[in-house]
N, C-alpha and C positions, 0 to 999 in steps of 0.2 A: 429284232429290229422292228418287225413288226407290231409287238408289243407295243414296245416301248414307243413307236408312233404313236400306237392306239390311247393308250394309256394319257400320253402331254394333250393328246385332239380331246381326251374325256376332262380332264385336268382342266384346257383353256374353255371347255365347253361349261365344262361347272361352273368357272368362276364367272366367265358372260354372262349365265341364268342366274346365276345368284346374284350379280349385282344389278343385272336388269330383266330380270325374264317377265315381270308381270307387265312392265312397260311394252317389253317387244310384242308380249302374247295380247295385249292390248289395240296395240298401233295396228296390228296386225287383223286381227280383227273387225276392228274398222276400216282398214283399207277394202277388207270384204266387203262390209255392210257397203261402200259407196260402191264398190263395182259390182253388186249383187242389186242395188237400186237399180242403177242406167243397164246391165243387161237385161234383166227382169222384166221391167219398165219398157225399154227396146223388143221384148219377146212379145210380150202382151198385144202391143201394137202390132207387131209385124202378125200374129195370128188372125187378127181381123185385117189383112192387107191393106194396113195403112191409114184404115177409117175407123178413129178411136171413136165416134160414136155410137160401134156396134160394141164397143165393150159394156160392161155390165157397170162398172165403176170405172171414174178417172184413172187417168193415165198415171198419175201419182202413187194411186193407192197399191197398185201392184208393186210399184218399187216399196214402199213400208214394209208392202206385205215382205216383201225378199230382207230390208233390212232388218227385219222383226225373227225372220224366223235364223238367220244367221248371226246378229249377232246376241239376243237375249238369250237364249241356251249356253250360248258360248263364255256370255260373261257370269252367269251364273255357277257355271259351274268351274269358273276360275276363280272365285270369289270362294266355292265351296272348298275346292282344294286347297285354297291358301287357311282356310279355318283347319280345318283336319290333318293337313300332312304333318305343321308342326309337333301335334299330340302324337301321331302315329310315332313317328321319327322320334321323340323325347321318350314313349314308351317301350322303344327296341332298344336305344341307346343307354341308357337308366340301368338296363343290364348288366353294363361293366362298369358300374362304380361300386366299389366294394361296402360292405358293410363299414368298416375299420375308418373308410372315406370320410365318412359320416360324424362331424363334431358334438360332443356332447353340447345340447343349446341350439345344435344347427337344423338344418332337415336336407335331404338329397334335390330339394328343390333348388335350394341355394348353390348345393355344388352343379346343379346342371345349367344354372347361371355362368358359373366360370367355365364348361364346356363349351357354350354357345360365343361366350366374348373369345374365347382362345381358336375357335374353329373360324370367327369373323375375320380377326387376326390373320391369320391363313391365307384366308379369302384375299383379304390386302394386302398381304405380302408377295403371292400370287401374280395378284392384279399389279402389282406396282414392278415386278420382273425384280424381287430382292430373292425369288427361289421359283422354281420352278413346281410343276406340278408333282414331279413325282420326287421332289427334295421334300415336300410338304408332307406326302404320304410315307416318305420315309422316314423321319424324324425319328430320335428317340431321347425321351426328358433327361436320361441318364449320360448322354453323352451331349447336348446342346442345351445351351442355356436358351429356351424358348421366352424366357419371359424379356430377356436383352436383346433377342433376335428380334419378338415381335416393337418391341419398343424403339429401334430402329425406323421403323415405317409407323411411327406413331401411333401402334395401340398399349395402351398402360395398364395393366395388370397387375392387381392386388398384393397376390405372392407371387413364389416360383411354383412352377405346373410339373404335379405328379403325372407322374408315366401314366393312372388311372385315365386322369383325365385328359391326358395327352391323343392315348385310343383313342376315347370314346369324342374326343374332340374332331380326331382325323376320319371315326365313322361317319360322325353327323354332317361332317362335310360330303361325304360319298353320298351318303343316303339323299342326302338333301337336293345334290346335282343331278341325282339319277330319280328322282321327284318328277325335279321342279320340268327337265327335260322331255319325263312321260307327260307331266303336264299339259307342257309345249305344244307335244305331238297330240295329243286324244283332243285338246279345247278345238285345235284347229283344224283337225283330222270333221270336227263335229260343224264346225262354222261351215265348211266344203259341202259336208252333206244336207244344211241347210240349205244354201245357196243353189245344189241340185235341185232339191226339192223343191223349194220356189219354182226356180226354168219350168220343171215339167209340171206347176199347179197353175202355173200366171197364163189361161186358156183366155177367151172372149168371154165365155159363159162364167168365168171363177168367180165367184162372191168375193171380190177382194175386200172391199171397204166394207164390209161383214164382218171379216176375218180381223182386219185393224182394229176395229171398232171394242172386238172383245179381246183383242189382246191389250189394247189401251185399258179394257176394266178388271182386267186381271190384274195389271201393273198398279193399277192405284189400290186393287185390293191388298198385292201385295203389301202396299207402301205401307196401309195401314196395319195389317198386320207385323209387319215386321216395328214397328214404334209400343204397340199391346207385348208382343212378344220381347224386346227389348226391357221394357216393365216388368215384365215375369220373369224373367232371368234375374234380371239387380235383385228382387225381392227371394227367387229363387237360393242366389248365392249365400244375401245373409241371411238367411232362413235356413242351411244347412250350416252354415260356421255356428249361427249360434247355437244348434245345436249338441254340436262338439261345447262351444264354452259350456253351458248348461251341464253336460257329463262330467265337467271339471270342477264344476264350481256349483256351490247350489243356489236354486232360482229366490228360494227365501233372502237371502243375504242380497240380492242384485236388485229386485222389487220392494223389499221392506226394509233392507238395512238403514242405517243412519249415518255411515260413514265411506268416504272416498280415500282409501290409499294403497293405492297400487305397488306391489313390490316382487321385482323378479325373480327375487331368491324363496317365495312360495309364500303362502298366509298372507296373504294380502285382503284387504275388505274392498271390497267393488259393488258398492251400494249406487243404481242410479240417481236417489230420490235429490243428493246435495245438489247434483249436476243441473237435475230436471228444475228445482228451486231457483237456479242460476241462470238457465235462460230463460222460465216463465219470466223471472222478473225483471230483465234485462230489457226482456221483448214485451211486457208492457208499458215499460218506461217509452220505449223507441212509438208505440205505437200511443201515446198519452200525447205526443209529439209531434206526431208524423198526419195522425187524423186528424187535429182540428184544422191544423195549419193548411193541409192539404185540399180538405175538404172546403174550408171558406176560398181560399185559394182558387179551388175551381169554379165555386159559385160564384165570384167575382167576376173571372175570365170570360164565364158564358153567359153571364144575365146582365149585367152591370157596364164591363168594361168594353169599350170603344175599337172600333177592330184595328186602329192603330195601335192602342197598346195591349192588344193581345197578340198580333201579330210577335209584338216585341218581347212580351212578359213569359208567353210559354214558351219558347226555345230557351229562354235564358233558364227557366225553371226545370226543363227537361235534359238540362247539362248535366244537374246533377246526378242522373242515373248512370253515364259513362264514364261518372269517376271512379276510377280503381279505388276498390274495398283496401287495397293498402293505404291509398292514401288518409282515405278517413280516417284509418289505423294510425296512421301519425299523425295526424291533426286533431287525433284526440289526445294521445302522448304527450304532444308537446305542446299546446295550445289550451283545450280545453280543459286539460287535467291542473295543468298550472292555474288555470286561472279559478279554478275548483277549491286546487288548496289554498288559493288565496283568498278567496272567501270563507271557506268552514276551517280552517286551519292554521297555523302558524300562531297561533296563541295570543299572545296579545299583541301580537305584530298582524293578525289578520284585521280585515275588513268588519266582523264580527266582533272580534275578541275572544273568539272560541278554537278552542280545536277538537272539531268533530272528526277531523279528514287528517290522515297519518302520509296520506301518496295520494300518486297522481291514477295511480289506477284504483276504478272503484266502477261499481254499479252505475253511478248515476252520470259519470265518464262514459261510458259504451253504450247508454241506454239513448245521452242525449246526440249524440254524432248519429248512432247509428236510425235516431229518429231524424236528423238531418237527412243523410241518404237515404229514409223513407216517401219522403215527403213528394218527390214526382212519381213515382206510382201510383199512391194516393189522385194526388192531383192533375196529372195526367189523364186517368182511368175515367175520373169522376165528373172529369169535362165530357170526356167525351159521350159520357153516357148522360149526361145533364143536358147536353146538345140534342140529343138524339129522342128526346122528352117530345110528343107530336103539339107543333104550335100551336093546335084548336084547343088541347086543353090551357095553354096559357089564354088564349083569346077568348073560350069561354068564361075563366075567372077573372078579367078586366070589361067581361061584359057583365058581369054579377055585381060589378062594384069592389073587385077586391082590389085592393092596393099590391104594389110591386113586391114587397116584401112578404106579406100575407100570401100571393099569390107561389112566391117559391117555396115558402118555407108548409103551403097547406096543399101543394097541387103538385109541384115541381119535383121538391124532394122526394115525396113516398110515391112517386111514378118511377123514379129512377132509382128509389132504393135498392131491389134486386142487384143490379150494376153497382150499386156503390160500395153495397155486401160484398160482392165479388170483389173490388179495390183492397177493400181493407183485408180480404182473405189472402189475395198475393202481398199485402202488404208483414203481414202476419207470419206465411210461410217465410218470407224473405229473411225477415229479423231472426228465426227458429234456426235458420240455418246457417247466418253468418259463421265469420269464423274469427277474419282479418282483426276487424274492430274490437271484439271481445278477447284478444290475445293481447292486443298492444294498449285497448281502454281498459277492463278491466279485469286482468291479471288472469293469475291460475291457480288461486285457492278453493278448494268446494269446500264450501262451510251453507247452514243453514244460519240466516241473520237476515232481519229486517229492515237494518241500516243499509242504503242506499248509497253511505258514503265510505262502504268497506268492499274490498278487495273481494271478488267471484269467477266462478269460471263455467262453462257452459257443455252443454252434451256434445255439440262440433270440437270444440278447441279440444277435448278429451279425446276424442276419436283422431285426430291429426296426430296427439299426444301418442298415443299408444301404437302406433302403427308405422312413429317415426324411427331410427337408427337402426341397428342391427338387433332385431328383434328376433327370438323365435315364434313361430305361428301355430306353433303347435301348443303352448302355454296358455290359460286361463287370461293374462296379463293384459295378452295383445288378442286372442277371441272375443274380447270383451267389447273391442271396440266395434264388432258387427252386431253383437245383442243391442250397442245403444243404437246404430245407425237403424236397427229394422224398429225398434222401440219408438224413434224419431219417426221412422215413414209413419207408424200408426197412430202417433200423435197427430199430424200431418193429415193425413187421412181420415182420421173425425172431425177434424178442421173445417174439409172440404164437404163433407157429410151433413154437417150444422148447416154449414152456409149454402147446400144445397137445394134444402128445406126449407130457410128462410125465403130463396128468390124463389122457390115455387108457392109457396102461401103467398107473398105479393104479389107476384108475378100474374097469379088468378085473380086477385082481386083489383088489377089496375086494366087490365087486358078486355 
């Protein structure tokens, strides 16, 4: 009996912390942090009898100090835990699925997918009172149809669940409760003994707003590191997958081939260079586009135009950056491209009388939309750095006798060059990296062609390509699409490198 108490209280205990324990372990925490402020705060004062002027720092800063040291430990290493338990947990559990488990095509990651949805499963079935705790733990695939059981309480499952994974499903829910549970206990166990520690440091004589002070620059050091570190991991990742692609495949064929086509059944040619062709060219179209227009654009708004209709012109211009890349994607489809082929195309039925243009997707389809969507970047950026140009030197070249246009186009512009480099460099990264536009504007052929009004596809659209359906990752096929993403970064990366050189050679000589 007593077990079997113990057993439903671990059972109802599990499914609470799994369905809210970071929440609780949370709220919880904070409720510390405010009553470790007002006691702390309260001790401080009460040690100089009452007279906060004998304290060393405000009455405040000792409460920080107590909120600081209870709950940043706390949520740190709550944060920590939830990064690592899943690995720990996924690498004990991994143990009972059997080799045999393992589909040819597939990899055991896949099936510790379907352990983790069948042990959630559980969890809400659990929770919703369709079985109890220790109906859960008892289960077995051979006599319960778990996949109709759990689809009762709404989880939908692929196939029907082998007994493998049925275990190793009912471990990972063990393991998981008796985690997240120790969790529970040490974050909070640790928030307590901050919260002491505070009481007995918050004296008259404590350097509290000392103590704030550097924990506030610890915090922002972390902040910055963890964004560099964040950086080094993504680069990290595809830096070791392609390394694996490379063991499969060789780097000759991937850097110098001539040809793109992918094929899961083996022998496939996975040349970047068609790819890399397809968005150089795509993304100078957008940006042939994107810069004049923007550029004059902004020297209009800030030299020229009236603060009535700039008020009016730049919001309206700035719309266009929070339109969804899908929608460009159709308004290139259905709009631009038609009206594409109705000029180069249709034969003697077109506008021309030619037909250059076969579809509605093409190069110069994706190139000009998605220099539409470039266009408030550009000119957004380039105001405001145009703005930012210091009046004296406008005023000394109207005291020189320069005229207004003389004056922007020999004083204005190459002061604010540096800034404008920079515009066009996010303007550049932006177009490199689309995806939307050149999937629905212009197609998914990689071919090398200098015709603008033929069907292309680009190193993004390839990488969504190859990493979408039921893929194995452990294949050449689909590793290929991290060698193009890390290929892209350092694209990208001399990008920024050009353009960094450029605003420091200006930059010295306007400054």
């Amino acid at each position: 009996m007593i077990c079997a108490t113990r057993s439903q209280i671990g059972g109802y205990v599990g499914s609470l912390l799994n369905a809210g324990s970071v929440g609780f372990v949370v709220i919880a925490v904070l409720v510390l942090t405010a009553a470790g402020f007002v006691l702390v705060r309260g001790r401080a004062v009460a040690s100089v009898s009452g007279d906060a002027r004998r304290l060393h720092s405000l009455p405040n800063y000792y409460g920080y100090f107590a909120g600081m040291m209870v709950a940043v430990p706390a949520l740190l290493l709550t944060a920590l835990w939830m990064l690592i338990q899943p690995m720990v947990i996924q690498n004990t559990v991994i143990d009972l699925i059997p080799a045999d488990m393992v589909a040819e095509g597939s990899s055991v990651n896949l099936v510790m997918s379907d352990v983790r949805r069948v042990a959630d499963g559980l969890d809400v079935a659990v929770a919703q009172g369709a079985m109890t705790a220790d109906a859960a733990a008892a289960l077995e695939a051979d006599q319960t149809d778990v996949r109709a059981l759990l689809a009762d309480v709404g989880v939908a499952l692929g196939s029907d669940v082998a007994a493998p994974v049925l275990e190793a499903a009912q471990k990972y829910r063990v393991m998981t409760a008796r985690g997240t549970g120790t969790m529970a206990f040490v974050v909070l166990a640790l928030a307590i003994l901050g919260l002491i520690a505070a009481m007995w440091m918050s004296t008259g004589n404590f350097r509290a707003r000392n103590m704030v002070e550097r924990g506030v620059l610890v915090l922002l050091m972390l902040a910055a590191s963890l964004a560099i570190l964040t950086t080094v991991g993504i680069v990290l990742s595809m830096l070791f997958e392609s390394m694996n692609f490379f063991r499969m495949h060789p780097w000759t064929d991937f850097f110098f081939g001539g040809k793109w086509a992918p094929n899961f059944r083996g022998d496939s040619d996975l040349s970047i260079l068609p790819l890399l062709w397809g968005t150089m060219y795509i993304s100078v179209i957008a940006l042939l586009v994107a810069v004049p227009i923007g550029l004059f654009s902004a020297i209009y708004l800030s030299e020229y135009a009236s603060s009535s209709v700039r008020s009016f012109a730049k919001p309206l211009l700035e719309i266009l950056a929070g339109i969804p890349t899908i929608v460009y994607g159709l308004f290139a489809l259905l709009t631009v491209g038609p009206f594409l082929v109705n000029v180069f195309g249709r034969g003697d039925n077109g506008l021309l009388g030619v037909e250059w243009m076969s579809g509605a997707t093409a190069v110069l389809t994706a190139g000009l939309v998605m220099g539409i969507m470039l266009i408030p970047f550009v000119s957004s950026l380039s105001d405001d750095i145009i703005n930012a140009v210091p009046q004296s030197l406008r005023d000394g070249s109207f005291g020189l006798g320069a005229t207004h246009s003389e004056t922007v186009r020999q004083v204005v512009l190459p002061a604010a060059l540096p800034g404008i480099v920079g515009a066009i460099l996010l303007a550049a990264s932006r177009a490199i990296g689309e995806t939307m536009i050149v999937v629905l504007g212009a197609g998914a052929i990689a071919r090398f062609s200098a015709n603008p009004l033929e069907a292309m596809t680009t190193i993004t659209t390839r990488i969504v390509s190859q990493l979408t359906g039921d893929t194995n990752f452990a294949s050449p096929e689909t590793l290929v699409a991290f060698a193009l993403g890390l290929t892209l970064f350092v694209l990208t990366l001399g990008l920024n490198v050009l353009a960094l050189y450029i605003v420091r050679k200006y930059r010295e000589q306007y400054e």
